[in-house]
C-alpha positions as CSV (number, residue, x, y, z in Angstrom):
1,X,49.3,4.4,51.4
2,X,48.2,7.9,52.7
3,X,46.9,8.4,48.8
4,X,44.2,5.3,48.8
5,X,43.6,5.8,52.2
6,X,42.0,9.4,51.2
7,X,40.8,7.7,48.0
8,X,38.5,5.2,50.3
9,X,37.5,8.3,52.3
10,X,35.9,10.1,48.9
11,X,34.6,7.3,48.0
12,X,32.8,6.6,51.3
13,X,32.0,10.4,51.7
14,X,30.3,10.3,47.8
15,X,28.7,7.2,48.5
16,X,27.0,8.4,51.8
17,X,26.6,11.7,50.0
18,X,24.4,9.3,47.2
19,X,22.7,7.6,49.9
20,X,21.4,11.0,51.2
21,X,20.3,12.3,48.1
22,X,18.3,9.2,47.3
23,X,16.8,9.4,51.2
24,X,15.6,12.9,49.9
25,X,14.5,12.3,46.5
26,X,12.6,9.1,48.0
27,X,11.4,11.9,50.7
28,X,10.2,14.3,48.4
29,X,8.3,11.6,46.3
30,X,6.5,9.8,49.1
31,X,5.5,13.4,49.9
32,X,3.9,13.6,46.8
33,X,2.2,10.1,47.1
34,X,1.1,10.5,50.3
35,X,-0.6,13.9,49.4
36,X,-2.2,12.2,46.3
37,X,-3.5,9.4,47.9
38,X,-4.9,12.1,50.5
39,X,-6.6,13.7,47.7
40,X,-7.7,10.8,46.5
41,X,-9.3,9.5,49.6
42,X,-10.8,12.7,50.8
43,X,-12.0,13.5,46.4
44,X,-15.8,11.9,48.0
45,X,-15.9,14.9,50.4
46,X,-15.9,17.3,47.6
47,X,-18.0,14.9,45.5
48,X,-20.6,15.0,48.4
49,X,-20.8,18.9,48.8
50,X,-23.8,19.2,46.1
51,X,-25.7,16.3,46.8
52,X,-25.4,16.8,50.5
53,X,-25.8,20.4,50.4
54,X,-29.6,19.8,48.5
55,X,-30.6,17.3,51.0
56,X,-30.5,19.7,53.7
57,X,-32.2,22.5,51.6
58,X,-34.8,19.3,51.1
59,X,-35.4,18.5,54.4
60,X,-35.7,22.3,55.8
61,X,-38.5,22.6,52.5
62,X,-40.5,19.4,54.0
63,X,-40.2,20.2,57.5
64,X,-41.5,24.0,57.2
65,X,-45.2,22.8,55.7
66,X,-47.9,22.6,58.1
67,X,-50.8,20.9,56.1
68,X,-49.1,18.1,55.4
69,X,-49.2,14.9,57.5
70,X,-45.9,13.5,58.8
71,X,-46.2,10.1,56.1
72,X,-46.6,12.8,53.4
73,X,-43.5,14.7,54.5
74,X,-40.9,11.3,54.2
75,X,-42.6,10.4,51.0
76,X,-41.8,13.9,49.9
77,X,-38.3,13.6,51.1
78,X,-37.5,10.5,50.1
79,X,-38.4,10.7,46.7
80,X,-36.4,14.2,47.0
81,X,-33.2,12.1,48.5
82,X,-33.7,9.9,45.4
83,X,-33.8,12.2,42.4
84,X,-31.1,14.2,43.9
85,X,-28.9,11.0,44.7
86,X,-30.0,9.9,41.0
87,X,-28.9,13.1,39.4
88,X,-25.4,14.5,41.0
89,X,-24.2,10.9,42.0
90,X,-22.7,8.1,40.0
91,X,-24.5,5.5,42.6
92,X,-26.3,2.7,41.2
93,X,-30.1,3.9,39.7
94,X,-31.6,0.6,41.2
95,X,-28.8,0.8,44.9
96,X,-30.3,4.6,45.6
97,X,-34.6,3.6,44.5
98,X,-34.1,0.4,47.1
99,X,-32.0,2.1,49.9
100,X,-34.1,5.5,49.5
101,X,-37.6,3.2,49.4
102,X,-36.5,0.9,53.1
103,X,-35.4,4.0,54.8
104,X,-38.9,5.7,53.8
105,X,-40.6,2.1,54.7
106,X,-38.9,2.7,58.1
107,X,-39.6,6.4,58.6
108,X,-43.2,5.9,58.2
109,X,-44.3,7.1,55.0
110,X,-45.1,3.8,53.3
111,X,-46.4,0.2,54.7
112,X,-44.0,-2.3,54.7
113,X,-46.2,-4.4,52.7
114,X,-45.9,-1.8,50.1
115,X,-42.0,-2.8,49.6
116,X,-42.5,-6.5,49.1
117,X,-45.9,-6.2,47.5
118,X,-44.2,-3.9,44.6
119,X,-42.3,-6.6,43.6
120,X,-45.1,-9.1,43.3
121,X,-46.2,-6.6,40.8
122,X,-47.5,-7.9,37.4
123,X,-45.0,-5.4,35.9
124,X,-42.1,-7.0,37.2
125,X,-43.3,-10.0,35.5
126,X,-44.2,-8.8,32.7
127,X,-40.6,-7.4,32.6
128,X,-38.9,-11.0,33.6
129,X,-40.3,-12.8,31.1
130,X,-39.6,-9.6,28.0
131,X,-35.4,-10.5,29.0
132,X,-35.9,-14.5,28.6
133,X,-38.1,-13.6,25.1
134,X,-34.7,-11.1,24.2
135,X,-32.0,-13.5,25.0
136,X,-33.8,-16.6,22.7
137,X,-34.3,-14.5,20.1
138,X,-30.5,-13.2,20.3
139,X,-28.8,-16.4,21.2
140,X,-31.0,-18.1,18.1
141,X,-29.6,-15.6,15.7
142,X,-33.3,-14.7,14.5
143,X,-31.8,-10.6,15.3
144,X,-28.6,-10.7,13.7
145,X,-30.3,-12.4,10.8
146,X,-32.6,-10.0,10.0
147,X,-30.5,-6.6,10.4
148,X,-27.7,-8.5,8.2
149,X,-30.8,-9.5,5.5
150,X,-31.6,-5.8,5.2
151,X,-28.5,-3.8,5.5
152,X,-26.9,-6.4,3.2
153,X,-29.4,-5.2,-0.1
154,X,-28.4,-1.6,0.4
155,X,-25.2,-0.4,-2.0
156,X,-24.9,3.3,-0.9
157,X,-24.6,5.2,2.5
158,X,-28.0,7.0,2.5
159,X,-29.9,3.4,1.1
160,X,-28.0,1.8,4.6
161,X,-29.2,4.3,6.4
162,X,-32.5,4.1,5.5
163,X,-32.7,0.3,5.8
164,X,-31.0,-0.1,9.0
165,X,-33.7,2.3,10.4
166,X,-36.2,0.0,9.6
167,X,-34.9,-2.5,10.9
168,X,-34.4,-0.8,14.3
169,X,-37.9,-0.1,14.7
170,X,-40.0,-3.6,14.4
171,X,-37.0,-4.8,16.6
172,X,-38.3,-2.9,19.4
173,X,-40.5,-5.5,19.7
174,X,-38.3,-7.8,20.3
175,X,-35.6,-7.1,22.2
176,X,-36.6,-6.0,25.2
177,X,-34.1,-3.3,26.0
178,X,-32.4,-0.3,24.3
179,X,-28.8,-1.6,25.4
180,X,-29.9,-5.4,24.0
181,X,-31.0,-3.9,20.8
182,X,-27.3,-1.8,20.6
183,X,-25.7,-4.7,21.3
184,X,-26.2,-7.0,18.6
185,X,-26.2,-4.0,16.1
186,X,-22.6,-3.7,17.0
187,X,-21.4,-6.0,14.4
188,X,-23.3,-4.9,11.6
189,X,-21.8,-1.4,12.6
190,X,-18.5,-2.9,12.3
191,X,-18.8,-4.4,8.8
192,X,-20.5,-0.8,7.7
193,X,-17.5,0.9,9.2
194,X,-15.1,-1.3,7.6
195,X,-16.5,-0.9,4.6
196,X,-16.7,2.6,4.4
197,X,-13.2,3.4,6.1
198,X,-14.1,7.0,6.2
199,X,-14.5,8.5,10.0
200,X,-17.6,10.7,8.9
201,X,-19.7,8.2,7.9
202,X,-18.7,6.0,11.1
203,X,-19.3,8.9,13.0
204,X,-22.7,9.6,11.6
205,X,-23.7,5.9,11.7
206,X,-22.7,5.7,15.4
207,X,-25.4,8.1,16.2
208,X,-27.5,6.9,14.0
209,X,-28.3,3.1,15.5
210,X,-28.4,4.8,19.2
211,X,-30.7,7.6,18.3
212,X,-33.2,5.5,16.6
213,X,-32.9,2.6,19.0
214,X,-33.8,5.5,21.4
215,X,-36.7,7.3,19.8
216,X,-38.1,4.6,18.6
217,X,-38.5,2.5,22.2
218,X,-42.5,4.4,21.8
219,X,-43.9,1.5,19.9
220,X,-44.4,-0.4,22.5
221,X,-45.5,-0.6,25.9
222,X,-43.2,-3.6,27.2
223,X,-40.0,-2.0,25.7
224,X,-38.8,0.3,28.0
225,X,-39.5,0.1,32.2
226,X,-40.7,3.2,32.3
227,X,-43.6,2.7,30.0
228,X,-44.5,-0.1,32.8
229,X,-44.0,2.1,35.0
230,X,-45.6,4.9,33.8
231,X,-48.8,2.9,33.1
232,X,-49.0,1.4,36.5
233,X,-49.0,4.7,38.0
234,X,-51.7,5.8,35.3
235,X,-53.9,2.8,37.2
236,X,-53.2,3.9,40.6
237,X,-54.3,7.6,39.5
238,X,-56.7,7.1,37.2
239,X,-57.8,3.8,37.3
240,X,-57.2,3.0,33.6
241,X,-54.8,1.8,32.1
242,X,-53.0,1.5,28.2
243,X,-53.6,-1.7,26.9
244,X,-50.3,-3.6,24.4
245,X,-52.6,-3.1,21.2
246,X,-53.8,0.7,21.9
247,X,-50.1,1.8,23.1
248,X,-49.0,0.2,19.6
249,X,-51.7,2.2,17.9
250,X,-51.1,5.5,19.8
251,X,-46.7,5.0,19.7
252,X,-46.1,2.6,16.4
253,X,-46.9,5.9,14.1
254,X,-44.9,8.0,16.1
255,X,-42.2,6.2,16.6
256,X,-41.7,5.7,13.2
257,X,-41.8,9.3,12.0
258,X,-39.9,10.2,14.6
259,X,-36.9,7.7,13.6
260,X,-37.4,8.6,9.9
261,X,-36.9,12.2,10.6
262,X,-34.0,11.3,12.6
263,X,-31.9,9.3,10.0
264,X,-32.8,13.0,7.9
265,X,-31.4,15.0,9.8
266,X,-28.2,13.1,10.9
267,X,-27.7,12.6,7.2
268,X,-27.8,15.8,6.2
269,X,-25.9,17.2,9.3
270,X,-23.3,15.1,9.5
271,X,-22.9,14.0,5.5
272,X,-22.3,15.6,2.7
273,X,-24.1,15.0,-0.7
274,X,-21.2,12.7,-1.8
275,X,-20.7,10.8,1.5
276,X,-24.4,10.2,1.1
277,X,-24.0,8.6,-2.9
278,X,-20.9,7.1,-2.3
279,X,-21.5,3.1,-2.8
280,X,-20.4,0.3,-0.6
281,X,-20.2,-3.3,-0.7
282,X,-21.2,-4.9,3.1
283,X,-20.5,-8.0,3.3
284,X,-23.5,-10.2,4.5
285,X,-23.5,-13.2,6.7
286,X,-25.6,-16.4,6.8
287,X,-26.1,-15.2,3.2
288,X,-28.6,-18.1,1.6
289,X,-28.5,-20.3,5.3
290,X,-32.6,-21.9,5.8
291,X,-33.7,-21.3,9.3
292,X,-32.5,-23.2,11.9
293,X,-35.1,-25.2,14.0
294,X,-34.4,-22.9,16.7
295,X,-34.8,-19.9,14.7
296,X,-38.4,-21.6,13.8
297,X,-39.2,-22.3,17.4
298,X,-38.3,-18.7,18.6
299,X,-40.2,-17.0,16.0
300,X,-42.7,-19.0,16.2
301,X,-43.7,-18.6,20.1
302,X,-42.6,-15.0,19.6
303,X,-45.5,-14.6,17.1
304,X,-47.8,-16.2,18.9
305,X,-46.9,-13.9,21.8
306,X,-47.3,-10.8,19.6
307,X,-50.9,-12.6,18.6
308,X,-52.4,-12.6,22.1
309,X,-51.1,-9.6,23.1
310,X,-52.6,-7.7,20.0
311,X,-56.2,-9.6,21.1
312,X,-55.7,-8.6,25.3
313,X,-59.1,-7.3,24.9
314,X,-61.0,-10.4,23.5
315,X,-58.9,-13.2,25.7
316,X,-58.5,-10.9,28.4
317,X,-55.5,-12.8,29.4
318,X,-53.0,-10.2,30.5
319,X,-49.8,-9.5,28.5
320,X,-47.7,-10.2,31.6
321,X,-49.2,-13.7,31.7
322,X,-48.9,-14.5,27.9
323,X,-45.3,-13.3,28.5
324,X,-44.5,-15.3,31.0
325,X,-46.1,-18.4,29.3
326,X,-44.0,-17.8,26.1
327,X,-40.7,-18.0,28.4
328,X,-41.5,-20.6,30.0
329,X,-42.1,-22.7,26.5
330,X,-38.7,-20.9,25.3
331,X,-36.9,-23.0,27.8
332,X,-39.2,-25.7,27.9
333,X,-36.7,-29.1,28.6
334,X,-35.9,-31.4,25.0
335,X,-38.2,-28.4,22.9
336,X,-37.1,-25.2,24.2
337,X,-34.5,-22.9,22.7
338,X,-32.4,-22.1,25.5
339,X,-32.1,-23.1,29.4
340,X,-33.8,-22.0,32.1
341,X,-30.6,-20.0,33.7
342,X,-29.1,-19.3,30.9
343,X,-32.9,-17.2,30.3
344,X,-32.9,-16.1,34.0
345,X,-29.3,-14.5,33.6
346,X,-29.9,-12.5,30.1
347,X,-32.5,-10.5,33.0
348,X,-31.5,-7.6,34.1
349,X,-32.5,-7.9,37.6
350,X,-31.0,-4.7,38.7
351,X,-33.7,-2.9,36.3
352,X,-36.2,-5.0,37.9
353,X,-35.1,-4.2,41.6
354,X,-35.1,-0.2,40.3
355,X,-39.0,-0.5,38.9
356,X,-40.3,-2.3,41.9
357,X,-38.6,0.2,44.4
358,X,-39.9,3.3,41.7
359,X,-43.3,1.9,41.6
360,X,-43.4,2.0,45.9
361,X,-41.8,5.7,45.8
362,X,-44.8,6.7,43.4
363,X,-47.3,5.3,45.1
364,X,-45.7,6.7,48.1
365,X,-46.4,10.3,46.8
366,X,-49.8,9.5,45.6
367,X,-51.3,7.9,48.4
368,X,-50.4,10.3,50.9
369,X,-51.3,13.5,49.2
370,X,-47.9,14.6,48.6
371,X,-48.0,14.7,44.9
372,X,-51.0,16.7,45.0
373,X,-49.7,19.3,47.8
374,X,-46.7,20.1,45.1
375,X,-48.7,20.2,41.9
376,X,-51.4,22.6,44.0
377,X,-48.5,24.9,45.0
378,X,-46.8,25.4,41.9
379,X,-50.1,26.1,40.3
380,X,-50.9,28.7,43.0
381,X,-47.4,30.1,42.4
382,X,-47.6,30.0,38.5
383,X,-51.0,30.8,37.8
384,X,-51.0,28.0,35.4
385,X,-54.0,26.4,36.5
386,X,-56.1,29.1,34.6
387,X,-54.8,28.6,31.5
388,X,-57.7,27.8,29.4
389,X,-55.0,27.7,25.6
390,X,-54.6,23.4,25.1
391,X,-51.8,24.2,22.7
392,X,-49.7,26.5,25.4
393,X,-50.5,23.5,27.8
394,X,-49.1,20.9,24.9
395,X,-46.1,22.9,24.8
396,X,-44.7,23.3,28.1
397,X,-45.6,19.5,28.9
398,X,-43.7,18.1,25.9
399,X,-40.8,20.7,26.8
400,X,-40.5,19.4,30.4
401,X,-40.7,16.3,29.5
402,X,-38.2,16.3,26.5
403,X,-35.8,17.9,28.9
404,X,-35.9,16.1,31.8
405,X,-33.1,13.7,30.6
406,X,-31.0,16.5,31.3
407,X,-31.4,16.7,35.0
408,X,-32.2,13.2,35.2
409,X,-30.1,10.6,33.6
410,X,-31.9,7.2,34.3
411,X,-34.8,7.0,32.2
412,X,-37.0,4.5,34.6
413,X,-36.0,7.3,37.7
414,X,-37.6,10.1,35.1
415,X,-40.7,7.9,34.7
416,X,-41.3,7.6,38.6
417,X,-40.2,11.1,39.2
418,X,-42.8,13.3,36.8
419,X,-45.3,10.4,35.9
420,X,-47.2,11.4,39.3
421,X,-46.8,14.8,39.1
422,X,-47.9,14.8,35.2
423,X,-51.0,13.2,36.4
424,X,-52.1,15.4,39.3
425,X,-51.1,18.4,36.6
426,X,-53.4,16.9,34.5
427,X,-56.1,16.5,37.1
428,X,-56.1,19.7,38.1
429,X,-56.4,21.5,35.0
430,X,-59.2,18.5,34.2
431,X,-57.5,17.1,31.1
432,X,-57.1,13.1,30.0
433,X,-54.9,11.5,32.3
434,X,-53.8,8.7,29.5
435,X,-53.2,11.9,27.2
436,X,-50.9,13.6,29.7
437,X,-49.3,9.9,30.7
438,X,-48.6,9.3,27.1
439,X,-47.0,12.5,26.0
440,X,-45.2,12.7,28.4
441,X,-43.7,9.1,28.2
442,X,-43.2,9.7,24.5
443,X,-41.3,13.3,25.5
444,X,-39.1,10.7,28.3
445,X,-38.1,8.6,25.5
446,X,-36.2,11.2,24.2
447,X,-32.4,11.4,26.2
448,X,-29.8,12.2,23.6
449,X,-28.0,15.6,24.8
450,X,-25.3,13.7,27.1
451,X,-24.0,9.7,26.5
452,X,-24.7,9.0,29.8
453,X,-28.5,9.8,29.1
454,X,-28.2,6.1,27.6
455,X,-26.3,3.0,27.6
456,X,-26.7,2.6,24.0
457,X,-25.5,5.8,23.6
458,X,-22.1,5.0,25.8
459,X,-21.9,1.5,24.2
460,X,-21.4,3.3,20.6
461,X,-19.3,6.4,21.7
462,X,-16.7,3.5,23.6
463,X,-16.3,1.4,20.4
464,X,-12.9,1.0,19.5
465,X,-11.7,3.3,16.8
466,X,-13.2,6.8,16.4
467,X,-17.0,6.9,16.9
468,X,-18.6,10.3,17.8
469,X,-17.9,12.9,20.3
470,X,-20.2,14.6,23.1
471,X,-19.8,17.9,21.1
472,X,-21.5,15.8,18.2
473,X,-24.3,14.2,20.4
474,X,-24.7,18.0,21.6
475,X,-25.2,19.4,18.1
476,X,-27.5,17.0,17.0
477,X,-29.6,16.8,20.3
478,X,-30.2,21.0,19.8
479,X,-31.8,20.3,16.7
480,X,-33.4,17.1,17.0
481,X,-35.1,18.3,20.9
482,X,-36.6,21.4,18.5
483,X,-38.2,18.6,15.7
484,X,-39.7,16.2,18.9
485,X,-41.2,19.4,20.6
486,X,-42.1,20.0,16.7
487,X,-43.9,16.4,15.9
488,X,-45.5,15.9,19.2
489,X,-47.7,19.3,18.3
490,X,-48.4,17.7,14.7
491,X,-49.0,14.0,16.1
492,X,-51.4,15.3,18.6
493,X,-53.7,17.5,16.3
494,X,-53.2,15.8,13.5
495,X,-53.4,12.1,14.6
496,X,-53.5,11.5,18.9
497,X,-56.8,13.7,19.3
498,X,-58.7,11.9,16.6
499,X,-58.3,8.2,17.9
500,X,-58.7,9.0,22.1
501,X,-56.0,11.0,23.1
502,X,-57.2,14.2,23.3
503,X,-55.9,16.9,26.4
């Protein structure tokens, strides 16, 4: 009896002894969670030191300035708030341009009817009716088609290469943005990479469809929103402004030297001879399939389109118009190709929000003298504004503009953050205005040292399966930024100078 009875009492002490071992262990680990969810919610304090920390260096800079009226001082800030929230925050491009453009509308440095006037903008139309233009001609299939007609005649790596870059480029015109155009090149990536089974010559062909898609947004001036951008600023300046059929003249030539040279070089960088001979067999879809009578429709209001904006001059109805009229007949009710809300949700209305609040922080700058009071200063500091050598001008313009990307990820912020400036630079040392816009859009275009410079860039590099790396993107990016710098020299005295573009 005395024996189980001290039998119970171990057993109760051990269990107890459990109980309090578990009551620590459960201690220790809560402990631990409780410090990591700490960590966790206090990780936006040490997120915010950078950003925070330039702001105040920012507002001491444009409070110290005498000269410059009070509006001229919030546009100045503002616009600082905004690159700086644009560049060391992960905050939303188009979030920061609108909150950064009210709180300037409400400090003072811009009209109110500057906010809601941007977005009546013929630009922002124009831009709406590019997306409904790019979703019929995706939904119909007329894209796909074509990339899978081409790529499908090529047997060997390099001939693939060559041909998909070709396709690439006239597709600009088409698809109205870079992530659009990288989207329905995904599958023919796929079948490539399938059929090649060999990681190098997926890897090259994942940089291969971003990098062109990228260089090659120049051709025209409806592609990319900070070409609208850009050239609505150029109007404000300057009054003047690049019509469809001269920015085609001045960017179709370079952008398609500038994507040849491109499919070189990542060839021979990142394929051998053998890789680049070696013969494959892709299969193609919709093979010997007639065009569908949406196909027909699409293409044919597309080409229409492309008609009267080539002809802008002799019409004179604006491209924004003509673009708009071409969606409308794309989802026309019992003849159009797609419907109305399925057209108004392919646009990308946070892009659209982002131009109109970029186009009030640029006129912002310009309209109170601030952009002038900066380029004037830095000239006075530099010196630069007796330099009397065009090609030492050329070559520090394309280099600030080729590496701006770095500093500035978003490619419409870029655009509204240096198109001003450019032009005041430009002003001051009395050259073209449309030259210095242009280069320096041409030198924006390019944004392929980091993934996040692009969304076609991150939409290749987070495919499934082994794509490229940012080491990769970084290799090619330090020689490709040297053969930009390299062709904007030759384009401009061997081809831009000779047709109206000259400094």
């Amino acid at each position: 009896m005395s024996k189980a009875r001290d039998e119970a009492a171990k057993s109760e002490e051990s269990l107890w002894a459990r109980i309090d071992a578990r009551a620590v262990e459960v201690g220790k680990k809560s402990k631990k969670e409780v410090k990591g969810v700490a960590a966790r919610r206090y990780r936006w304090v040490v997120d915010a030191i950078l950003p925070f920390s330039l702001v105040i260096v920012v507002g001491i800079g444009v409070v110290l300035p005498q000269t410059l009226p009070t509006p001229a001082r919030v546009a100045m800030f503002a616009f600082a708030l905004a690159a700086i929230m644009w560049s060391t925050t992960s905050l939303n491009a188009a979030y920061v341009a609108l909150g950064v453009t009210v709180l300037m509308v409400l400090a003072g440095g811009s009209p109110q009817e500057r906010l809601f006037d941007a977005l009546a903008s013929d630009v922002i139309w124009l831009m709406i009716g590019a997306f409904v233009l790019g979703a019929a001609i995706q939904s119909t299939g007329l894209a796909a088609r074509l990339t899978n007609l081409v790529v499908g005649r090529a047997r060997k790596v390099s001939s693939i290469f060559w041909l998909l870059t070709s396709v690439l480029v006239p597709l600009t015109f088409f698809i109205p943005s870079t992530s659009g155009r990288a989207a329905i090149t995904i599958p023919v990536f796929n079948s490539i990479a399938d059929a090649a089974d060999d990681p190098r010559i997926t890897r090259a062909l994942a940089l291969l469809i971003p990098t062109v898609i990228l260089v090659a947004t120049i051709v025209s001036i409806i592609r990319a929103g900070s070409h609208l951008i850009a050239n609505d600023l150029l109007q404000q300046v300057a009054g003047t402004r690049i019509s469809f059929a001269k920015w085609a003249l001045y960017g179709v030539p370079f952008g398609v030297a500038a994507s040849a040279v491109s499919c070189w070089v990542i060839q021979r960088m990142f394929l051998n001879a053998e890789r680049r001979d070696r013969r494959l067999e892709v299969p193609r879809s919709e093979k010997q399939k007639p065009l569908k009578t949406a196909e027909k429709k699409t293409l044919g209001v597309a080409a229409v389109m492309l008609a009267l904006w080539l002809t802008e001059g002799f019409h004179h109805v604006e491209i924004a118009t003509v673009t708009l009229v071409g969606a409308l007949v794309l989802t026309l009710p019992m003849f159009g190709v797609l419907a109305w809300k399925d057209g108004l949700k392919a646009v990308s209305w946070n892009l659209v929000i982002f131009v109109g609040a970029a186009l009030v922080l640029g006129k912002a700058l310009i309209e109170t003298g601030a952009a002038q009071w900066i380029i004037e200063g830095v000239f006075a500091v530099s010196g630069i504004a007796g330099a009397e050598s065009r090609l030492l001008i050329l070559l520090a313009l394309a280099f600030i503009v080729l590496t701006s990307h770095i500093y500035m990820t978003s490619h419409s912020a870029r655009a509204a953050a240096l198109v001003p400036a450019l032009l005041y630079l430009g002003n001051s040392l009395n050259l073209n205005p449309t030259t210095v816009m242009f280069i320096g859009t041409v030198g924006m275009n390019y944004c392929l040292t980091f993934p996040v410079s692009s969304k076609a860039l991150l939409m290749f590099q987070e495919l499934e399966g082994e794509t490229f790396q940012p080491a990769d993107l970084l290799r090619l990016s330090a020689v490709l930024l040297i053969v930009h710098l390299i062709l904007i020299v030759i384009f401009y005295y061997g081809y831009w100078q000779w047709i109206g573009l000259a400094l």
